[in-house]
N, CA, C and O atoms as a GROMACS GRO file, in nm:
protein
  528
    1UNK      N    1  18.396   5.974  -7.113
    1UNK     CA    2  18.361   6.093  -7.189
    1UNK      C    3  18.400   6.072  -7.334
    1UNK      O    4  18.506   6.019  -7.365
    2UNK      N    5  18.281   6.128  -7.452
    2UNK     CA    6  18.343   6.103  -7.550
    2UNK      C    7  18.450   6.218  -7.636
    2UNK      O    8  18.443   6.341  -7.638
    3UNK      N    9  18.534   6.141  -7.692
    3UNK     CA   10  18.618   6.280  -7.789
    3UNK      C   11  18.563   6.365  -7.832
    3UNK      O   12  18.628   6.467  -7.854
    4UNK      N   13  18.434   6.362  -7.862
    4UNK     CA   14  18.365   6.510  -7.944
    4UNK      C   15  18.371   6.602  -7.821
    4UNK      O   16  18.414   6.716  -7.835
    5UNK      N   17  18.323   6.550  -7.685
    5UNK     CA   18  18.311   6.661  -7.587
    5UNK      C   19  18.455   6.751  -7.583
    5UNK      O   20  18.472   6.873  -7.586
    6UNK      N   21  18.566   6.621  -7.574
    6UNK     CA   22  18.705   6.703  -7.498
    6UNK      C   23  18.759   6.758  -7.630
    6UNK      O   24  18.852   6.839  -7.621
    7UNK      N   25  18.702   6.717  -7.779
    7UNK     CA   26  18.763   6.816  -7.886
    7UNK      C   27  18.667   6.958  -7.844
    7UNK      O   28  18.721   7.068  -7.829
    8UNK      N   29  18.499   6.933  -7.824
    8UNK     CA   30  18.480   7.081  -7.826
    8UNK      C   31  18.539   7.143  -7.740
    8UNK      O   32  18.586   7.247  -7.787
    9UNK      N   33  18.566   7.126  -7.602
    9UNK     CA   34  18.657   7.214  -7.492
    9UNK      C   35  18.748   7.235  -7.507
    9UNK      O   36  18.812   7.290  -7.417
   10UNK      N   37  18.799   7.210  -7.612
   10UNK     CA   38  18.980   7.225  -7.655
   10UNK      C   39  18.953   7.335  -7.782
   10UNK      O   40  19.018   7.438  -7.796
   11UNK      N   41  18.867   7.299  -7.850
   11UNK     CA   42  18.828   7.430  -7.949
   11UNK      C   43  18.781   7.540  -7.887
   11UNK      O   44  18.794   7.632  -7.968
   12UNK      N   45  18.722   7.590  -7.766
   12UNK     CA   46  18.689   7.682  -7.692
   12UNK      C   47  18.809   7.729  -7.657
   12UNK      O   48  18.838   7.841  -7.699
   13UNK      N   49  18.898   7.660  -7.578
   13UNK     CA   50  19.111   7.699  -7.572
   13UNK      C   51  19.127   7.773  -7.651
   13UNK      O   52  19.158   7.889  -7.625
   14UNK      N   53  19.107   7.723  -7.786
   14UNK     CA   54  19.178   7.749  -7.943
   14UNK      C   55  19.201   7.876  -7.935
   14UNK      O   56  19.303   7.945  -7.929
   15UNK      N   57  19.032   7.906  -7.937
   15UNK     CA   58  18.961   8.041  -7.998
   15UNK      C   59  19.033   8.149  -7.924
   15UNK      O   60  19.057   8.257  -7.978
   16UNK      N   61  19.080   8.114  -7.763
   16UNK     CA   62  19.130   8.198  -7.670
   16UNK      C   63  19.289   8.254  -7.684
   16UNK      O   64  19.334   8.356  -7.632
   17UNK      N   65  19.362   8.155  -7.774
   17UNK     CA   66  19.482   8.114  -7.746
   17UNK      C   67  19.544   8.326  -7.792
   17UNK      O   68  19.513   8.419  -7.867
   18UNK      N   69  19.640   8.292  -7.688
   18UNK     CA   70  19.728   8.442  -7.748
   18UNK      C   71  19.830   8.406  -7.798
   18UNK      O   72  19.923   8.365  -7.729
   19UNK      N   73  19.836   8.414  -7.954
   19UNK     CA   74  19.976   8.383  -8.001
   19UNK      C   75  20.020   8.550  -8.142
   19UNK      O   76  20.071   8.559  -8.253
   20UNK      N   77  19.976   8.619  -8.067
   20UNK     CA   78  20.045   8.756  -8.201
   20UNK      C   79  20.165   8.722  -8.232
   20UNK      O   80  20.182   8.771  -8.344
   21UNK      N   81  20.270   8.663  -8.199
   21UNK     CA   82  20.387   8.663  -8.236
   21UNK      C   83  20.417   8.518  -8.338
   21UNK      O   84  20.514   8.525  -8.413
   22UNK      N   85  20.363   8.435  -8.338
   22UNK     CA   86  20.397   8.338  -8.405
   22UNK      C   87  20.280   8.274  -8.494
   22UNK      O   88  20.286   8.178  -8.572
   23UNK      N   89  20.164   8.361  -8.456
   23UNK     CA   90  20.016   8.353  -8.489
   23UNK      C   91  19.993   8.212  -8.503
   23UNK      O   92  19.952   8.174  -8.613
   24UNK      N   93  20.012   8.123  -8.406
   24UNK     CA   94  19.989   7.969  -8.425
   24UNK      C   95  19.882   7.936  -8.279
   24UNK      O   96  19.938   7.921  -8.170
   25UNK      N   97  19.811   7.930  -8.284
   25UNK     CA   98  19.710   7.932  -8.160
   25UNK      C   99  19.686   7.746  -8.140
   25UNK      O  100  19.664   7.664  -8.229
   26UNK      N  101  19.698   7.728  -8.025
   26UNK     CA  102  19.700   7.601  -7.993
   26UNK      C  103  19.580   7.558  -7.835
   26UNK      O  104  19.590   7.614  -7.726
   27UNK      N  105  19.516   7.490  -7.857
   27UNK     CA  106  19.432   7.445  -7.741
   27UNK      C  107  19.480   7.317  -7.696
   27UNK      O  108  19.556   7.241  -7.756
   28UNK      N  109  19.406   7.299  -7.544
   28UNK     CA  110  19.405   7.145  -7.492
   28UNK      C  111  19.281   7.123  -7.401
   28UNK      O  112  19.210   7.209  -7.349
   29UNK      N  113  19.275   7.023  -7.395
   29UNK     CA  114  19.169   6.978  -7.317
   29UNK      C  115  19.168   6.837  -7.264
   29UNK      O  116  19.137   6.736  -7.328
   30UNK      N  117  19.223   6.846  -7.080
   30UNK     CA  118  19.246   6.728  -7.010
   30UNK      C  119  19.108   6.684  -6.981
   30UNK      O  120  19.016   6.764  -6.966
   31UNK      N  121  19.094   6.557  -6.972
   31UNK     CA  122  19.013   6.465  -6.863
   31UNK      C  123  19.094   6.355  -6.776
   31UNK      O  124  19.164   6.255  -6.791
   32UNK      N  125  19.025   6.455  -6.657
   32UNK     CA  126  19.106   6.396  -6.508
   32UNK      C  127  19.062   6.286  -6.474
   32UNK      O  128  18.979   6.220  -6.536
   33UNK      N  129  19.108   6.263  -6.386
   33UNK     CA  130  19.095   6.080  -6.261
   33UNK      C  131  18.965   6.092  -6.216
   33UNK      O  132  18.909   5.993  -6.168
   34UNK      N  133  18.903   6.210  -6.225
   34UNK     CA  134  18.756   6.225  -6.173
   34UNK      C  135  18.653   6.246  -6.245
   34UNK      O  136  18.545   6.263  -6.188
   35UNK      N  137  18.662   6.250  -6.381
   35UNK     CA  138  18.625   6.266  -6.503
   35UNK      C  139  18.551   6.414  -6.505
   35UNK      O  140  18.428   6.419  -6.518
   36UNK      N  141  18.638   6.544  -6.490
   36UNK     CA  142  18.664   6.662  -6.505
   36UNK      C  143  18.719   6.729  -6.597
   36UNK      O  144  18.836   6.699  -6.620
   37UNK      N  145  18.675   6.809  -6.655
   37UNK     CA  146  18.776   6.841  -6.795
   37UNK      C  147  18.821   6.957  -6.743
   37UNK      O  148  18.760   7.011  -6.651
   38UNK      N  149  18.950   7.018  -6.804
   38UNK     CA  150  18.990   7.125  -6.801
   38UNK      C  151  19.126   7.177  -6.922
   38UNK      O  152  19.227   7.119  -6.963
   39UNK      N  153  19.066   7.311  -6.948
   39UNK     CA  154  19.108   7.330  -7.078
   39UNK      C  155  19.216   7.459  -7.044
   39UNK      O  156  19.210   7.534  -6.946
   40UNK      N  157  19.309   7.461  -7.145
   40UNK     CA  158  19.439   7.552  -7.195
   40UNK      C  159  19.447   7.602  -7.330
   40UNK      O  160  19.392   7.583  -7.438
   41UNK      N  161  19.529   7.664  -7.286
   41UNK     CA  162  19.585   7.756  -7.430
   41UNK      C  163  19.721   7.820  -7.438
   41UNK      O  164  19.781   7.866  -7.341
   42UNK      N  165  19.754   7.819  -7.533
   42UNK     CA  166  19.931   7.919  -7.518
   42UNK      C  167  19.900   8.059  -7.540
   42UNK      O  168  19.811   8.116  -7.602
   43UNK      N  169  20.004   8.099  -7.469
   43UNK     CA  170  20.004   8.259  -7.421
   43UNK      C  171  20.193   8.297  -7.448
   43UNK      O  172  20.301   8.279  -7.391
   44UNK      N  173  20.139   8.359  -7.570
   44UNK     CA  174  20.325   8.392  -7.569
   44UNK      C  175  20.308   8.563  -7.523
   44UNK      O  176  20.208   8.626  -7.489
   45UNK      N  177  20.461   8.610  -7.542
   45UNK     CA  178  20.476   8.707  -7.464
   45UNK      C  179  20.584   8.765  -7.590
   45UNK      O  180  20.641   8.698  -7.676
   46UNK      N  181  20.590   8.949  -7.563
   46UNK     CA  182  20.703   8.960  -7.642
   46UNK      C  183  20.846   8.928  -7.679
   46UNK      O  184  20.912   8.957  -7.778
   47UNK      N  185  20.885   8.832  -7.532
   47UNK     CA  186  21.021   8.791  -7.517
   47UNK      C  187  20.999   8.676  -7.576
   47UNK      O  188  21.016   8.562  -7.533
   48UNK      N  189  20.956   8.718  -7.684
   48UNK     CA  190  20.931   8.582  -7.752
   48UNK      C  191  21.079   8.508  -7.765
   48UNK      O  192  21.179   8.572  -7.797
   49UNK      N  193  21.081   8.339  -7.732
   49UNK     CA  194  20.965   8.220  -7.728
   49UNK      C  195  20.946   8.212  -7.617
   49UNK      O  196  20.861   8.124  -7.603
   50UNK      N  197  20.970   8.246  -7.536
   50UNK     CA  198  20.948   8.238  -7.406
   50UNK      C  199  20.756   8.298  -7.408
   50UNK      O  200  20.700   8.402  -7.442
   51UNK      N  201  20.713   8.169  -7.355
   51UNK     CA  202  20.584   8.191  -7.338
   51UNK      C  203  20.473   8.068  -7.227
   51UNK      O  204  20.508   8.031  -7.115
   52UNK      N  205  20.370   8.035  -7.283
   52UNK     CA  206  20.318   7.918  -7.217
   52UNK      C  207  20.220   7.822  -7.282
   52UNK      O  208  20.102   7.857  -7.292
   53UNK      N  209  20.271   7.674  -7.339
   53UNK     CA  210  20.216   7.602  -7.407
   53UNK      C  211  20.040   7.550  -7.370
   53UNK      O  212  19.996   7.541  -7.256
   54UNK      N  213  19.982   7.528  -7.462
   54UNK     CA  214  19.819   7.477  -7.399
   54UNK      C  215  19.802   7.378  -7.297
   54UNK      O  216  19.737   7.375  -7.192
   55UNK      N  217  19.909   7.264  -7.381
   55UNK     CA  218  19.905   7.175  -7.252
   55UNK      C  219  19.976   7.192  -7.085
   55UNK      O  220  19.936   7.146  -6.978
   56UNK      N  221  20.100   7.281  -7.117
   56UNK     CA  222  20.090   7.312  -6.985
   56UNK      C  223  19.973   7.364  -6.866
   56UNK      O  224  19.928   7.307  -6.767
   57UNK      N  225  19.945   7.514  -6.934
   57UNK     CA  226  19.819   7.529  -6.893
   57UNK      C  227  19.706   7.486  -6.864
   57UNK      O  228  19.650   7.517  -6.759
   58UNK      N  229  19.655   7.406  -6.953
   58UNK     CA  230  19.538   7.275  -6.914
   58UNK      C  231  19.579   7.182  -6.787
   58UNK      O  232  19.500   7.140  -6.702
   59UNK      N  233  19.724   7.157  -6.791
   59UNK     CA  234  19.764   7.107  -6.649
   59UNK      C  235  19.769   7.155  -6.534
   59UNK      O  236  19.756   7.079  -6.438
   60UNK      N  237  19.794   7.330  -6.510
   60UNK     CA  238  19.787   7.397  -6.429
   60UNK      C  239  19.647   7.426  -6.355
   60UNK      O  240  19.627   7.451  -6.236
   61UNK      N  241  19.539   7.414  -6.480
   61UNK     CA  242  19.425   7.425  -6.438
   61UNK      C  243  19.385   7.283  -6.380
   61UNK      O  244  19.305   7.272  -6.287
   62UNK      N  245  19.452   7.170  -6.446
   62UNK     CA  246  19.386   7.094  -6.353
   62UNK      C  247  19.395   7.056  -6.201
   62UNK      O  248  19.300   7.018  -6.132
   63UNK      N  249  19.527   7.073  -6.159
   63UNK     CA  250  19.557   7.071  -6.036
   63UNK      C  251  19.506   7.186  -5.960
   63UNK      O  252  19.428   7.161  -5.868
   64UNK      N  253  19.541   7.323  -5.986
   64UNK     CA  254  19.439   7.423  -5.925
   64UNK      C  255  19.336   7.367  -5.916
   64UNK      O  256  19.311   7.388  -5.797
   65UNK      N  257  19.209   7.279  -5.974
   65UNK     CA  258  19.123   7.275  -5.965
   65UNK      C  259  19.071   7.104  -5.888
   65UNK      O  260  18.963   7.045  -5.881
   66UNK      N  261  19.224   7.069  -5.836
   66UNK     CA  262  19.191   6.951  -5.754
   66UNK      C  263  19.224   6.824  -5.810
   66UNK      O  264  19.234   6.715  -5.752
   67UNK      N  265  19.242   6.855  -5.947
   67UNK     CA  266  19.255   6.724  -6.026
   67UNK      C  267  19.426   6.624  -6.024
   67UNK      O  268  19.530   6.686  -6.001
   68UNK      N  269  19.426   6.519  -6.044
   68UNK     CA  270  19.534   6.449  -5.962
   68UNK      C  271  19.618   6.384  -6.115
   68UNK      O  272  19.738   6.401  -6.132
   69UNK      N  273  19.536   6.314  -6.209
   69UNK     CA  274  19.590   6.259  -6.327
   69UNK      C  275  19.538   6.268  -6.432
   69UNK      O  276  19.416   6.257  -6.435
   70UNK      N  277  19.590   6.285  -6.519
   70UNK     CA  278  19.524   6.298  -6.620
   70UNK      C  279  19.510   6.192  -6.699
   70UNK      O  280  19.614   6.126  -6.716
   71UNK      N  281  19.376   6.141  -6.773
   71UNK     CA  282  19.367   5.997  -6.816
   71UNK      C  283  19.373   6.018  -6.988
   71UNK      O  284  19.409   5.942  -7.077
   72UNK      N  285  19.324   6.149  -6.988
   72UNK     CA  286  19.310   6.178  -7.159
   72UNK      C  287  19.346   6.339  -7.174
   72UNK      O  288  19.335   6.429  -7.091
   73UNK      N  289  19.395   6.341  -7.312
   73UNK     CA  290  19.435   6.514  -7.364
   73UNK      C  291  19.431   6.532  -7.501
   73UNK      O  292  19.504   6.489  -7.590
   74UNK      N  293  19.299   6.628  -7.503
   74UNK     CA  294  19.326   6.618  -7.696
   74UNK      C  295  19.375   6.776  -7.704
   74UNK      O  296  19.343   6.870  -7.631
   75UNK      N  297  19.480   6.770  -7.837
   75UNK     CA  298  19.534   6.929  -7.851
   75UNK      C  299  19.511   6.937  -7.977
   75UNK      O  300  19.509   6.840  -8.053
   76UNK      N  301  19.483   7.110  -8.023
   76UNK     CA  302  19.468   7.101  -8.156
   76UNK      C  303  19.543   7.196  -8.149
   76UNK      O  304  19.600   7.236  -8.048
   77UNK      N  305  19.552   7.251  -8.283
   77UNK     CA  306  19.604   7.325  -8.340
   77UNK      C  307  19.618   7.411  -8.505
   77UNK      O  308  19.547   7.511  -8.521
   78UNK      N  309  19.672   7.385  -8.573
   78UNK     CA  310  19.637   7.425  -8.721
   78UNK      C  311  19.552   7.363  -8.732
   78UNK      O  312  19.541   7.270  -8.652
   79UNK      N  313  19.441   7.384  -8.845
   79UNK     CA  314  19.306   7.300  -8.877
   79UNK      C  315  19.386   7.213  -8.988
   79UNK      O  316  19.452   7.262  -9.079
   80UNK      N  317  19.369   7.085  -8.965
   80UNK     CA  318  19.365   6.990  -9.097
   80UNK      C  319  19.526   6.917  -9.044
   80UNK      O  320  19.571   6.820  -9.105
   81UNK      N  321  19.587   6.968  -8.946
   81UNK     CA  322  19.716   6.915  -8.937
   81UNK      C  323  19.724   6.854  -8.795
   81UNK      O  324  19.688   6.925  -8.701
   82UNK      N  325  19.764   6.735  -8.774
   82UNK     CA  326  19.778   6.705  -8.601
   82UNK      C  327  19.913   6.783  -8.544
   82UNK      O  328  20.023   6.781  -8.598
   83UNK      N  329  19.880   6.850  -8.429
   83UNK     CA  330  20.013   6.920  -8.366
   83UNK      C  331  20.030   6.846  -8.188
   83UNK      O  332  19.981   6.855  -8.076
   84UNK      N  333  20.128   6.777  -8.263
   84UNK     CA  334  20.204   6.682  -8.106
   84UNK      C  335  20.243   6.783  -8.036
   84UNK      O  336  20.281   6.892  -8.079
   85UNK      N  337  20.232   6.734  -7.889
   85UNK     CA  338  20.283   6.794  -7.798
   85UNK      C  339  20.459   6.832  -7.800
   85UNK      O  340  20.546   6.762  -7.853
   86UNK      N  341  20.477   6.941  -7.740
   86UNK     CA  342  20.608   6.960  -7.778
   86UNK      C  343  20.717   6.888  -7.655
   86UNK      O  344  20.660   6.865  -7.549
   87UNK      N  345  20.805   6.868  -7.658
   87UNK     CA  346  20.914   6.774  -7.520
   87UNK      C  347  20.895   6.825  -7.397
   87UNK      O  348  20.836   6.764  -7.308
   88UNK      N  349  20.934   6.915  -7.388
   88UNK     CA  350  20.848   6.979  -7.253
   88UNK      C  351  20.735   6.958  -7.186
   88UNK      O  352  20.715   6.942  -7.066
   89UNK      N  353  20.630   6.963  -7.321
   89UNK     CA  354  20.496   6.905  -7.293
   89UNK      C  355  20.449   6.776  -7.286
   89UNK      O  356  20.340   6.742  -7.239
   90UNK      N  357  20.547   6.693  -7.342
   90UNK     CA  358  20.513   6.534  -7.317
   90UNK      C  359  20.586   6.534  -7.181
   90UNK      O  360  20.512   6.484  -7.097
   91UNK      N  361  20.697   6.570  -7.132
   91UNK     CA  362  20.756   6.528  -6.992
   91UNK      C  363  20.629   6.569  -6.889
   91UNK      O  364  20.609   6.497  -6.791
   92UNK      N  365  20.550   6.677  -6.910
   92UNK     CA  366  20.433   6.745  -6.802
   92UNK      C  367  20.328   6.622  -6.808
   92UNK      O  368  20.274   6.576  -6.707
   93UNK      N  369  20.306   6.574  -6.939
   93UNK     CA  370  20.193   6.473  -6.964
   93UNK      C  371  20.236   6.371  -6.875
   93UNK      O  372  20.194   6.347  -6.762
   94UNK      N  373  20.296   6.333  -6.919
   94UNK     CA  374  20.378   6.187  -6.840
   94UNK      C  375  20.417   6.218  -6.659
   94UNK      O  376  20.419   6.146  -6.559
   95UNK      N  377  20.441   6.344  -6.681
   95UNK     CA  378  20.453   6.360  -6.531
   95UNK      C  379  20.291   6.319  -6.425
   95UNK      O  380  20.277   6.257  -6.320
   96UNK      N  381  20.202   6.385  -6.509
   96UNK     CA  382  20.080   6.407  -6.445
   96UNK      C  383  19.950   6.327  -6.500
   96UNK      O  384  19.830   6.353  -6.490
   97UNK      N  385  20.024   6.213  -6.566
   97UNK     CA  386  19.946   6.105  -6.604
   97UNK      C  387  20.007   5.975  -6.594
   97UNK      O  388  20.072   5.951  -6.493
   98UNK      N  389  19.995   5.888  -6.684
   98UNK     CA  390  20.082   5.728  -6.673
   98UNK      C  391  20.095   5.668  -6.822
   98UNK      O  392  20.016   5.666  -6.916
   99UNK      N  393  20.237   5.617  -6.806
   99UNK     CA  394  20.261   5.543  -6.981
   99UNK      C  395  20.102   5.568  -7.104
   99UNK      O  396  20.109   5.593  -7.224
  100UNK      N  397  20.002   5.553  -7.038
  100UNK     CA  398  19.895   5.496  -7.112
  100UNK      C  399  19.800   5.601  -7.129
  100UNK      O  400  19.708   5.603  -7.211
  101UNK      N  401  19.839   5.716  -7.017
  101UNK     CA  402  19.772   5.838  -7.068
  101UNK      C  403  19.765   5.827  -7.246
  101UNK      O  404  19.859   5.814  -7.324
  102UNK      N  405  19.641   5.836  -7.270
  102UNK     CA  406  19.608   5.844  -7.438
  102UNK      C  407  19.650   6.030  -7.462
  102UNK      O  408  19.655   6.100  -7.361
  103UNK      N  409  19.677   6.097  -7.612
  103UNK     CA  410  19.718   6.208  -7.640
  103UNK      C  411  19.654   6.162  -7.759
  103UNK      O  412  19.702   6.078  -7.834
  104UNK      N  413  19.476   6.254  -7.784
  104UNK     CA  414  19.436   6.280  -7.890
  104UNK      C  415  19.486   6.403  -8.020
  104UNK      O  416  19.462   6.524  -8.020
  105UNK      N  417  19.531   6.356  -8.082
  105UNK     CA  418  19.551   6.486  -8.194
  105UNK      C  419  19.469   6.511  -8.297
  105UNK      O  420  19.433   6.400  -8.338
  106UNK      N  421  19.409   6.613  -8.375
  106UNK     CA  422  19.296   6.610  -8.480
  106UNK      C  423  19.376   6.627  -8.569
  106UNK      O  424  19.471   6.706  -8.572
  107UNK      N  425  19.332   6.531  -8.668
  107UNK     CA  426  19.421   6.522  -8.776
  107UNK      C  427  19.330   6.614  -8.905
  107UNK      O  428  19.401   6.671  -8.987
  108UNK      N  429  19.223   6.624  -8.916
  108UNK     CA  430  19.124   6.678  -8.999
  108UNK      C  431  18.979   6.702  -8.980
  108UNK      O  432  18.919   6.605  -8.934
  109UNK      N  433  18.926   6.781  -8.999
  109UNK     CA  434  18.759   6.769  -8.956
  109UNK      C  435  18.713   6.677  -8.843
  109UNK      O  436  18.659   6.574  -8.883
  110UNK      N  437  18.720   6.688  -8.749
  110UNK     CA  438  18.683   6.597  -8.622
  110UNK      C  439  18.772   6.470  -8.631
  110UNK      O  440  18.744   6.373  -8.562
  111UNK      N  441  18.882   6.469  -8.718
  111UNK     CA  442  18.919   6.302  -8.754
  111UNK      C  443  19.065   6.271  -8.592
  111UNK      O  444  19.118   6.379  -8.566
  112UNK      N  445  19.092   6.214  -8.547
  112UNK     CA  446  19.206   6.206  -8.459
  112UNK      C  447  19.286   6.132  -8.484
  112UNK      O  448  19.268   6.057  -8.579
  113UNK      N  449  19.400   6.125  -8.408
  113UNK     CA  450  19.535   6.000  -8.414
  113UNK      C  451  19.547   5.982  -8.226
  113UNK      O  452  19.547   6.065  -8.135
  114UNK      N  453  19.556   5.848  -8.228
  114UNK     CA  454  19.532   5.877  -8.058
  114UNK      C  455  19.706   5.800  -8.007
  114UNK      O  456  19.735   5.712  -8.088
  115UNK      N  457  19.752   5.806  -7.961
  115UNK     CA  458  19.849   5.775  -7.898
  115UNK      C  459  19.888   5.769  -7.723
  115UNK      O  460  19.868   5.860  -7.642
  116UNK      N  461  19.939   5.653  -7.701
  116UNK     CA  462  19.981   5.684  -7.542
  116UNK      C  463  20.071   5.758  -7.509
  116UNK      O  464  20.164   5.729  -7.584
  117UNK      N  465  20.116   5.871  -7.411
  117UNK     CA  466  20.205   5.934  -7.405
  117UNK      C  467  20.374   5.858  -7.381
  117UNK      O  468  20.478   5.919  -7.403
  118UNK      N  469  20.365   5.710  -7.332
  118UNK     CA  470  20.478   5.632  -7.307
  118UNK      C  471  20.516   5.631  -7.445
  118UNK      O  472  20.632   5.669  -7.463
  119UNK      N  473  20.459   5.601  -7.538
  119UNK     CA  474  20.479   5.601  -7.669
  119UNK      C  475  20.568   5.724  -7.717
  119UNK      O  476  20.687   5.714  -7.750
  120UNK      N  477  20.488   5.851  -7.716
  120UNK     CA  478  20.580   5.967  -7.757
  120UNK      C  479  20.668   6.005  -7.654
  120UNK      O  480  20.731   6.107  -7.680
  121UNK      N  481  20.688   5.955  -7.551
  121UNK     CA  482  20.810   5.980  -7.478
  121UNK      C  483  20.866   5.832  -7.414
  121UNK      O  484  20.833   5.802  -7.300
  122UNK      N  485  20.935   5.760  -7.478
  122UNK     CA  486  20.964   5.642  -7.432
  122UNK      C  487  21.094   5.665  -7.320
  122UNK      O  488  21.175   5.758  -7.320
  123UNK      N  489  21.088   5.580  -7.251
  123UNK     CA  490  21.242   5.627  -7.155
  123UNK      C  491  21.227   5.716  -7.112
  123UNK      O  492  21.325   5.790  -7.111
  124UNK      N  493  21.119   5.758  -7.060
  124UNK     CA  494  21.097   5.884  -6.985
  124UNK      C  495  21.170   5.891  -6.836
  124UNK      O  496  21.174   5.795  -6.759
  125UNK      N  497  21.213   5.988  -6.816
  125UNK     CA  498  21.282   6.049  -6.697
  125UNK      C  499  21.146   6.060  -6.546
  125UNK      O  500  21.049   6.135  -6.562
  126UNK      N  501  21.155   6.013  -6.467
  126UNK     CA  502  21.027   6.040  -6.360
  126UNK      C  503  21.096   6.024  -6.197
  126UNK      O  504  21.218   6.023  -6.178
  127UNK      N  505  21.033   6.017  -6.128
  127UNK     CA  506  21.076   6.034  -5.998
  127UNK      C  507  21.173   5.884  -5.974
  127UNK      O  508  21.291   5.900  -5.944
  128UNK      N  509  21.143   5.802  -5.981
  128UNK     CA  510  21.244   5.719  -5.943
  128UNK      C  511  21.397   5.719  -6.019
  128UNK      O  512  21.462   5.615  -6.013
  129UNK      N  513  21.449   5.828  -6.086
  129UNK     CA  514  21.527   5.848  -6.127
  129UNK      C  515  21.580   5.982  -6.042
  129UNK      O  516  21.672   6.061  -6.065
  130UNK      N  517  21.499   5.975  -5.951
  130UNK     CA  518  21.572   6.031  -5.802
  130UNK      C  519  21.669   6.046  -5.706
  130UNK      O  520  21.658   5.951  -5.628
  131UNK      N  521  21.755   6.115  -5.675
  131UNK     CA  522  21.782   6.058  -5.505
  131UNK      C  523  21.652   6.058  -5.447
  131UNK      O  524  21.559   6.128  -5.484
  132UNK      N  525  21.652   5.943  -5.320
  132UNK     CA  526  21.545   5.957  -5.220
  132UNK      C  527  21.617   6.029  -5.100
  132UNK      O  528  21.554   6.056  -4.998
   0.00000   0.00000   0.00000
């Protein structure tokens, strides 16, 4: 699939996003192991910060919807600025993808920065850092 598709499904997120409290509206848009997209948005709440990031959500939808890994995720956010996933949200990425999961960010007018998620979370914490 190309990036223009999973940026437009992530700009459809955008438009949705509920953020009155911090007015920062953020989208995402996964493509799964089955080449399925599914898109998020943050939803804060008055107890603010307590709320729910895009990429979480885009993850929630994907498993609700059957999906197993995620191979790609572009997030936007302010226009003209790339907005990385936040720690929380790289541990979910990495949880529900692999080192190499790519993490598109728009840096300007359709422009991106692409990165693997092993990258922005190196030494990541995962199940074999388990008891069995």
């Amino acid at each position: 699939m190309k990036l223009e598709a999973l940026f437009e499904a992530a700009k459809m997120a955008h438009k949705k996003a509920y953020s009155p409290y911090s007015n920062f509206k953020v989208g995402a848009a996964i493509l799964d192991d089955q080449d399925q997209v599914h898109i998020g948005c943050n939803v804060e709440n008055a107890a603010y910060p307590i709320g729910c990031c895009a990429e979480q959500s885009a993850v929630s939808q994907m498993i609700v919807n059957g999906g197993t890994k995620i191979k790609d995720i572009l997030v936007i956010g302010k226009k003209g600025q790339a907005c990385p996933p936040c720690g929380a949200c790289r541990q979910i990425i990495f949880e529900h993808g692999s080192k190499e999961t790519k993490v598109h960010l728009e840096t300007s007018a359709g422009k991106f920065v692409s990165k693997n998620i092993g990258d922005l979370l190196p030494d990541a914490f995962d199940h074999s850092h388990l008891d069995k």
